[in-house]
N, C-alpha and C positions, 0 to 999 in steps of 0.2 A: 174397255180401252182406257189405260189412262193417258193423262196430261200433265203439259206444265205450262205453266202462264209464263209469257213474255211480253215484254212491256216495250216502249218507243214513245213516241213524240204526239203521236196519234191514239195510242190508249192503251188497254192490254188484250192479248188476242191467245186464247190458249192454241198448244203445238202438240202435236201426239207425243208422248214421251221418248218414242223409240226416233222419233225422227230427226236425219242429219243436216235440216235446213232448219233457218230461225225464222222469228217475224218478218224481214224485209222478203222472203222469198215468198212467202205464203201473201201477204199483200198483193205482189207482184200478181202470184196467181189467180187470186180476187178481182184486181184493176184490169187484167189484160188477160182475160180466158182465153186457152186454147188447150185442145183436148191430148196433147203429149204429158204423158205421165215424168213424173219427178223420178228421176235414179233410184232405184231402187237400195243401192249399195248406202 
């Protein structure tokens, strides 16, 4: 699977490459777990 690195304020956090969200989402998902999956689309 690849990636791509995305960067912020806070550091760089690599992202799947196919996928339609960026670092502040994935964060979010990190900070505040809950087990609903991301959109698929």
């Amino acid at each position: 699977m690849s990636t791509r690195t995305e960067k912020d304020i806070i550091g760089d956090m690599a992202i799947p490459a196919k996928a339609l969200y960026g670092i502040h989402a994935a964060r979010a998902k990190e900070n505040f777990p809950d087990h609903t999956p991301f959109h698929k689309e």
